[in-house]
N, C-alpha and C positions, 0 to 999 in steps of 0.2 A: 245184098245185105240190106237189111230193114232197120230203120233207126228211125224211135219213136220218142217223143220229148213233150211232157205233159207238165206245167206249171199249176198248182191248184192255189187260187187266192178269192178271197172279194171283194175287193173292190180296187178303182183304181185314181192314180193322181193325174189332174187334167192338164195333158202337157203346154208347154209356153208355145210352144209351135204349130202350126196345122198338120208339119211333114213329119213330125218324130213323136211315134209310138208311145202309149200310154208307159206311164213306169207301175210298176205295180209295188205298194206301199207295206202289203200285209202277203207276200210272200209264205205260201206256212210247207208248201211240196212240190220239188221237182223230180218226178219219175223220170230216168234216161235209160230206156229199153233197145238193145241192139239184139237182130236175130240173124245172125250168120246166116247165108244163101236164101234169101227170102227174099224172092223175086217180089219186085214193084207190085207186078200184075197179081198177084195172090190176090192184092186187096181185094180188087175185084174179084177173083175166082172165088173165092172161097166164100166169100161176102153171107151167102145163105147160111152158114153154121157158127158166123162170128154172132158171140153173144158177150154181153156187157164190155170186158173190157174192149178188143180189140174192135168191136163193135161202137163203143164212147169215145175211141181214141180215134176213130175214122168220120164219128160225124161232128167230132167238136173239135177235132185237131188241125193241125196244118198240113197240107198234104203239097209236097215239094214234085213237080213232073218230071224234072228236067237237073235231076240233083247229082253230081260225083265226085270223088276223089278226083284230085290233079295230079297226082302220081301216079305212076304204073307199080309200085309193090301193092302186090296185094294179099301177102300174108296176114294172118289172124294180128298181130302184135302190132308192124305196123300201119294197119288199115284203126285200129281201137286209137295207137295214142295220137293218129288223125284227129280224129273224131274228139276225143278229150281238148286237144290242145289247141288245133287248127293251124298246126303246124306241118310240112312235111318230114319224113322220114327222114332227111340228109339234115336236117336240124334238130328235132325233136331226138335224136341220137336212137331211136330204135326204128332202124333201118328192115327188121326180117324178124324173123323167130326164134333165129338164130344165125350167128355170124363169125369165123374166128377173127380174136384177137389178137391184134400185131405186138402188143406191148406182150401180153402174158405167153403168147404161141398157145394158142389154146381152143377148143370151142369154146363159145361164150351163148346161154339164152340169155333170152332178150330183160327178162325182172331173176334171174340169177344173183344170188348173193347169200354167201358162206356166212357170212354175221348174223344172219339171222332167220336162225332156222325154222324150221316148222314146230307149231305146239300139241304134246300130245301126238306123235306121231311115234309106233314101235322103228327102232334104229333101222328092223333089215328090210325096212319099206322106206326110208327114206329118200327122200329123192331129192336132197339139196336145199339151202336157205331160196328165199326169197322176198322179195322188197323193191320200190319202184326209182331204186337210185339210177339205173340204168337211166332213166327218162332224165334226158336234159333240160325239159322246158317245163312251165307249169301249166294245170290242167284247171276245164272248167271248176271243177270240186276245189283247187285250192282256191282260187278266186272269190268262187261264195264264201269257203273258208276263213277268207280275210277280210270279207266286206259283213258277213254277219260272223263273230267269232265266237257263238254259242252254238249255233247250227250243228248237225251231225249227219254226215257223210258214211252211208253201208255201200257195199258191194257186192255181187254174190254172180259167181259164174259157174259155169261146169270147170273151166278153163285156170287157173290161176295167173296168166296172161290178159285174160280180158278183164277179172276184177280188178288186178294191179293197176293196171295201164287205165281203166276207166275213172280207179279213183282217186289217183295222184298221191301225190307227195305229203298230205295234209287227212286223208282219210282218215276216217275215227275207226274205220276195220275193212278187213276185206276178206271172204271168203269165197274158196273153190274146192271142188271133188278132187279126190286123192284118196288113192287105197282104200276107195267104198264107205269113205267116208268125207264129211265136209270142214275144212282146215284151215287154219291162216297163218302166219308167221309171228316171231315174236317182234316183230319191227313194228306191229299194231300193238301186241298187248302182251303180259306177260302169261297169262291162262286165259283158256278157253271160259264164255260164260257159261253160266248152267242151262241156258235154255240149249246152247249148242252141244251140248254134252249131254242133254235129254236127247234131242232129235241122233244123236248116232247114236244112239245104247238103243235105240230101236232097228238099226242096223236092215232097213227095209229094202234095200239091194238084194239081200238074201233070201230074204220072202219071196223072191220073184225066180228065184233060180231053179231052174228046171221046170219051169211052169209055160207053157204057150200063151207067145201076145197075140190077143186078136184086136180088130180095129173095135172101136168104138161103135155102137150101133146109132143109124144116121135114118130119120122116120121117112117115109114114103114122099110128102110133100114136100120136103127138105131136098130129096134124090132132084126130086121135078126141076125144082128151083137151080140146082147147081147143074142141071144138063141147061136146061134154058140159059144161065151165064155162058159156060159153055159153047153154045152153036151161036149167043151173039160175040163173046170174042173171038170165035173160026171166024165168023165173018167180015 
């Protein structure tokens, strides 16, 4: 798993200390990018075809060697509300993906929740409310939340697991894919906005059906470049 965390500001306040870190005054963007099964080494592998972003975020970012989870779950749910909260799974109360419930005798997923269902979804696609009340603890997003309380907090996964769990309790929305199209519940909002209601009335899922993926074409110099990375880390 790759987890990428990009602050944008300019300038900074000169701390009282020599040992603690500038604070930064003018805050205006924090990107928090997680890529399921993204091996450490990519960085490097891949290195010759990274351009701008993952390319900006590798030479002006902080790159951790020696970084991991202290738990052994390593499910998609709770490996993210890790990550947000810095807590573990047997505190942070989402322990898996899914777990049953001893009170209700039931399965239970992990941002499951009847109260609040999906917006704009047809009934025989639905697939259950959801909302980040499962999460026992609070996450970086509400924290900002509470220290600037104009700030706004998005989300946006394939997963609806990983935008919940990433954007706590406090997010201003959260969106994930569902039934070929991109959704949230009504525990962020009561209606979808227009720009989200443009982007699926283009329904581009469907463009693509029955069509062959092919890779991306990758130029001759570029090949060279990533066999060279390559046979230097075989070696």
């Amino acid at each position: 798993m790759l987890v990428l965390f990009l602050a944008s500001c300019e300038k900074a306040i000169e701390p009282a200390q020599t040992d603690v870190p500038p604070v930064r005054s003018d805050l205006r963007l924090v990107l928090f990018l997680i890529v399921d099964q993204f091996r450490a080494d990519y960085l490097d592998r891949f290195e010759p075809i990274f351009q701008n972003g993952f390319s900006r975020l590798k030479e002006k970012g902080v790159l951790f060697l020696d970084a991991h989870h202290n738990h052994a779950v390593t499910t998609t749910a709770a490996g993210h509300a890790t990550i947000s909260t810095g807590t573990h799974p047997s505190r942070s109360g989402i322990i898996s993906n899914r777990w049953f419930d001893r009170n209700r005798k039931t399965p239970m997923y992990c941002v499951e929740d009847d109260n609040w269902p999906l917006i704009d979804v047809d009934a025989s696609q639905e697939t259950g409310g959801r909302s980040p009340n499962n999460l026992q603890v609070s996450t970086l997003p509400d924290w900002m939340k509470k220290h600037w309380p104009d700030s706004k907090v998005f989300t946006a996964s394939y997963k609806d697991r990983a935008a919940i769990l990433l954007g706590g309790h406090a997010a201003s929305s959260a969106y994930w894919y569902d039934t070929g199209i991109f959704v949230t519940s009504s525990y962020y909002q009561s209606k979808n906005p227009l720009w989200l209601q443009a982007f699926n009335a283009q329904k581009l899922p469907k463009q693509h059906f029955g069509k062959l993926w092919e890779p991306l074409p990758v130029n001759v110099a570029t090949k060279k470049d990533l066999a060279i990375v390559q046979n230097n880390l075989g070696s």
